[in-house]
Backbone bond lengths (Angstrom), bond angles and torsions (degrees), N, CA, C in turn:
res aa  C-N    CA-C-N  psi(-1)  N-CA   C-N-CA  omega(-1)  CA-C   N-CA-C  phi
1 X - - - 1.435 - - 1.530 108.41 -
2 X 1.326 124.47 144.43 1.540 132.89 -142.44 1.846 97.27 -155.82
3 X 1.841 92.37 88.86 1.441 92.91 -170.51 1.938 107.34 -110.12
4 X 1.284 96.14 130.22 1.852 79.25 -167.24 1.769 92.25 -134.57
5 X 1.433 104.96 140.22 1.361 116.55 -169.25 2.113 105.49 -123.19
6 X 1.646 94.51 110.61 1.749 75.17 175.14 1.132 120.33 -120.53
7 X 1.589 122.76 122.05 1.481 122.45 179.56 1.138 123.69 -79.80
8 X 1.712 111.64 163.75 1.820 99.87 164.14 1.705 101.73 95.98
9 X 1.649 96.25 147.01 1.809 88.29 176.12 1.085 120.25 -71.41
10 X 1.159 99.82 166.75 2.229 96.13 166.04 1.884 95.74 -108.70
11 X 1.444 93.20 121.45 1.776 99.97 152.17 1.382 123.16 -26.41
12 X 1.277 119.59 -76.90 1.316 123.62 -146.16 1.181 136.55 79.75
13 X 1.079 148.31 -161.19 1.802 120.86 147.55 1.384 129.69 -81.23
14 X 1.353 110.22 123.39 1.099 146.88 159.69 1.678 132.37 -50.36
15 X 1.895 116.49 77.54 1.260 94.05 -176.83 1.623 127.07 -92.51
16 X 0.878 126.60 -145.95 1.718 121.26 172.79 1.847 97.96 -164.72
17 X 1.036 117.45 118.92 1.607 131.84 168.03 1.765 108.07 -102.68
18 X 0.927 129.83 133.62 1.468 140.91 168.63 1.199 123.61 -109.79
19 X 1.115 132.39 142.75 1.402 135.51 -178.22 1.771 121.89 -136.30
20 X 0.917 127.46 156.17 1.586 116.11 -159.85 1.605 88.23 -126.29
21 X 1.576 143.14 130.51 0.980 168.75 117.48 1.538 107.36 105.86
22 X 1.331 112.81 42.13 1.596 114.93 -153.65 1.875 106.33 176.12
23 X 1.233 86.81 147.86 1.677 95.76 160.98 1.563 113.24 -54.28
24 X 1.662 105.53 -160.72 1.576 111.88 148.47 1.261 110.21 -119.52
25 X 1.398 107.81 162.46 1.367 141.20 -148.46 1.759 84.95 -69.21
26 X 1.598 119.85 172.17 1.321 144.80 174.05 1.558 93.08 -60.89
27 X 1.585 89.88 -64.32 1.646 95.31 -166.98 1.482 117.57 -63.96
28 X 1.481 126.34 -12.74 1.496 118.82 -174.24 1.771 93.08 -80.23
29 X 1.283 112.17 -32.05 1.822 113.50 -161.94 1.727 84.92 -64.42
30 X 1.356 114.72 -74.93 1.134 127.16 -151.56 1.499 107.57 -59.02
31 X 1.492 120.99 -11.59 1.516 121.63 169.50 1.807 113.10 -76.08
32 X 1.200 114.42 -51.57 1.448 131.08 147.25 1.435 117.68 -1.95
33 X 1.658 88.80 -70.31 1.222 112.92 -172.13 1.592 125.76 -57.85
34 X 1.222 103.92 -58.67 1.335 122.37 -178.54 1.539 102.08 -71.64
35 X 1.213 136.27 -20.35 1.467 137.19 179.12 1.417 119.53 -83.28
36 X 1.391 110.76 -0.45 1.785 129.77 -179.75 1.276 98.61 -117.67
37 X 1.571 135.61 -17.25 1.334 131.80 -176.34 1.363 106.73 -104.10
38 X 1.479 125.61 -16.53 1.603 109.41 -171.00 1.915 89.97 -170.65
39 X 1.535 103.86 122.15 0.965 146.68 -176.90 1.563 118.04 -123.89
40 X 1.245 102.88 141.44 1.838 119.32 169.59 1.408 92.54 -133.46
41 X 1.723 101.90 164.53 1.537 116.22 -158.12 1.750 81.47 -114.53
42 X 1.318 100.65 129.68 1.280 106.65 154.03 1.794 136.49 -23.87
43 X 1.498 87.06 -31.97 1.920 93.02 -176.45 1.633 107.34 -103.04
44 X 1.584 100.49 8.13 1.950 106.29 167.11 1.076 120.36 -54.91
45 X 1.227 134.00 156.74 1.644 138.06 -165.15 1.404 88.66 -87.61
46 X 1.646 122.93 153.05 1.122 139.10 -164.77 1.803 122.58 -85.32
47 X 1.497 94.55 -1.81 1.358 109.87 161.23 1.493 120.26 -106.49
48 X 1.470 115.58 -13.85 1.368 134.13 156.55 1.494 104.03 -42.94
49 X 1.026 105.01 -67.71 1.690 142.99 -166.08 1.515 91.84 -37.13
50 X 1.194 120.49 -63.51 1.464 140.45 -133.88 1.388 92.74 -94.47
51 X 1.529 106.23 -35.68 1.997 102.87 179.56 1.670 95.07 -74.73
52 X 0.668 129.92 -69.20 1.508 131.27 -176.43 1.377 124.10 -17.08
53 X 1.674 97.37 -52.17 1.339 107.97 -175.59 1.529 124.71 -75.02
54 X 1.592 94.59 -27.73 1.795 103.48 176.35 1.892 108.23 -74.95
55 X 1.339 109.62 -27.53 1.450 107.72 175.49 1.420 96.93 -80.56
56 X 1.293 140.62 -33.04 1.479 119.30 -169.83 1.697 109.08 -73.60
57 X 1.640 109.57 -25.11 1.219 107.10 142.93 1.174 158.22 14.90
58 X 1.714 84.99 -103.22 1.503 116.74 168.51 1.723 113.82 -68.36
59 X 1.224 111.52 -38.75 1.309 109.70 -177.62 1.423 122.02 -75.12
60 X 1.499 112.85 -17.11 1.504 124.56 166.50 1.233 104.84 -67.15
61 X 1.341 143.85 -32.86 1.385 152.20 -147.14 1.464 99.88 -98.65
62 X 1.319 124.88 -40.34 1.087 156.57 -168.05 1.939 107.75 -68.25
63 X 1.727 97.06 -50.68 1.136 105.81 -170.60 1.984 105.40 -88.23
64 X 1.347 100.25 -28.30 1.519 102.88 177.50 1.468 102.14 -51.52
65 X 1.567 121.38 -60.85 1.323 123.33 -163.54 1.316 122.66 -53.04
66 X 1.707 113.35 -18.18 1.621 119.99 -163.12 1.634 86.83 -95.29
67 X 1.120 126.84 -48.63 1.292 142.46 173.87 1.130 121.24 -45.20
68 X 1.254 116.35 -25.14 1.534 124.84 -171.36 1.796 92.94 -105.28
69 X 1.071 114.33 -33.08 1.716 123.37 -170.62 1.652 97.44 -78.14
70 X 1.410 122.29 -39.89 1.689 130.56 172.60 1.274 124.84 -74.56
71 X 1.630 119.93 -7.27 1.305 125.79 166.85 1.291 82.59 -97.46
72 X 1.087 143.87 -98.93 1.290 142.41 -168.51 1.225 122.96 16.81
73 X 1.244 105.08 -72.77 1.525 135.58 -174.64 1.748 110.41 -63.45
74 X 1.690 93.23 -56.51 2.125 79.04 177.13 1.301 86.12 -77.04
75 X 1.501 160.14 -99.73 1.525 131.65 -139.29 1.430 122.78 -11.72
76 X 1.563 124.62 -62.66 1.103 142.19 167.57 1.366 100.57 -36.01
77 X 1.477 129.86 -80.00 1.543 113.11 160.20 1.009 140.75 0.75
78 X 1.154 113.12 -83.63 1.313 148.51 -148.55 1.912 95.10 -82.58
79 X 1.390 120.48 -32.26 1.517 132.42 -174.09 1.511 100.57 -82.37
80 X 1.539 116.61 -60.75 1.544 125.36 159.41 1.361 110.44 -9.73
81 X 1.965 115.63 -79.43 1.532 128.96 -139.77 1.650 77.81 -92.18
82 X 1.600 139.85 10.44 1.559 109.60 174.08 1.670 96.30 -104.93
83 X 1.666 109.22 -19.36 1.453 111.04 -176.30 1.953 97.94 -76.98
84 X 0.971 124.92 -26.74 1.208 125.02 172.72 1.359 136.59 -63.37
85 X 1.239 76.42 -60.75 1.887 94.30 152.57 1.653 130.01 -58.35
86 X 1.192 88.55 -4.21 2.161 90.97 -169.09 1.383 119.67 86.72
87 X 1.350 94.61 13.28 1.709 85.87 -172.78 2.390 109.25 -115.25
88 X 1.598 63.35 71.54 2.312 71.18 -158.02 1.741 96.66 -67.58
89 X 1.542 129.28 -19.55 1.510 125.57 178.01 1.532 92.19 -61.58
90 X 1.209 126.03 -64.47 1.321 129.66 -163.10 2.045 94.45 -44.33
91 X 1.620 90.30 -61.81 1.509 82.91 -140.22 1.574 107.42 -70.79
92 X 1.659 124.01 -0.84 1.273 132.39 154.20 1.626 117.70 -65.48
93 X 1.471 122.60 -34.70 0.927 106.17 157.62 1.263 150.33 -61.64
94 X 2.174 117.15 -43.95 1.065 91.04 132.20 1.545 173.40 -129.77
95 X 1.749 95.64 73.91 1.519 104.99 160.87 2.085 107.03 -77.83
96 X 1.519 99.50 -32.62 0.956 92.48 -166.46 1.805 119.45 -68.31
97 X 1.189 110.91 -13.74 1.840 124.35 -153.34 1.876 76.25 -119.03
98 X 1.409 124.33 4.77 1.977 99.37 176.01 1.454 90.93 -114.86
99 X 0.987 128.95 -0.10 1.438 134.39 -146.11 1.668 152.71 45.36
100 X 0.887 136.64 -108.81 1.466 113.17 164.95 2.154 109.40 -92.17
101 X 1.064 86.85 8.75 1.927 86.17 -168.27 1.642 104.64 -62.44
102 X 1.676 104.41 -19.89 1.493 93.06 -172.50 1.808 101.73 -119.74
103 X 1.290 116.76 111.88 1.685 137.91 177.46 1.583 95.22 -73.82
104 X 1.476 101.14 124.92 1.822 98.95 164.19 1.478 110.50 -55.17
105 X 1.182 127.15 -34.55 1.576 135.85 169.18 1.286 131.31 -44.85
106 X 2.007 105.61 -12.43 1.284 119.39 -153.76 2.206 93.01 -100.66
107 X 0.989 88.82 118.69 1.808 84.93 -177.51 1.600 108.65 -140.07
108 X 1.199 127.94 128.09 1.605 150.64 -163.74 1.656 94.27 -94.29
């Protein structure tokens, strides 16, 4: 009798993305993203294929916009509690380094 017990997660595969003086882009997250939520099998019919790909699409497009609306929003934060704090160089800077997305006018 051949009793075997295995603990602990299993990895799986393991990738690694790098980036040079910066995060990643909206679009690298949101590609990620949509590639763990919706899959076709290699042996799908080739019009299968083709529906899949236009919804993974749409749903990338989908996910940029919330993504782009969720940076948004903590910046605005995050610019708020430094103007609050006394710290308005900081929090002009960054409006100034996100670009016009964040209005001193803009308050959560």
């Amino acid at each position: 009798m051949v009793m075997s017990y295995k603990a602990g997660p299993e990895l799986g595969m393991i990738e690694v993305h790098t980036t040079d003086n910066g995060g990643h882009s909206i679009e690298f997250w949101a590609d990620l993203c949509v590639k763990k939520i919706v899959a076709v099998s290699e042996d799908a019919p080739q019009d299968i294929k083709d529906q899949v790909k236009t919804y993974q699409d749409n749903i990338q497009k989908v996910i940029e916009v919330y993504m782009q609306n969720a940076i948004k929003s903590d910046r605005i934060t995050i610019n708020n509690k430094l103007e609050q704090a006394g710290f308005k160089e900081a929090a002009d800077l960054i409006r100034k380094n996100y670009g016009n997305n964040i209005n001193s006018n803009d308050k959560l």
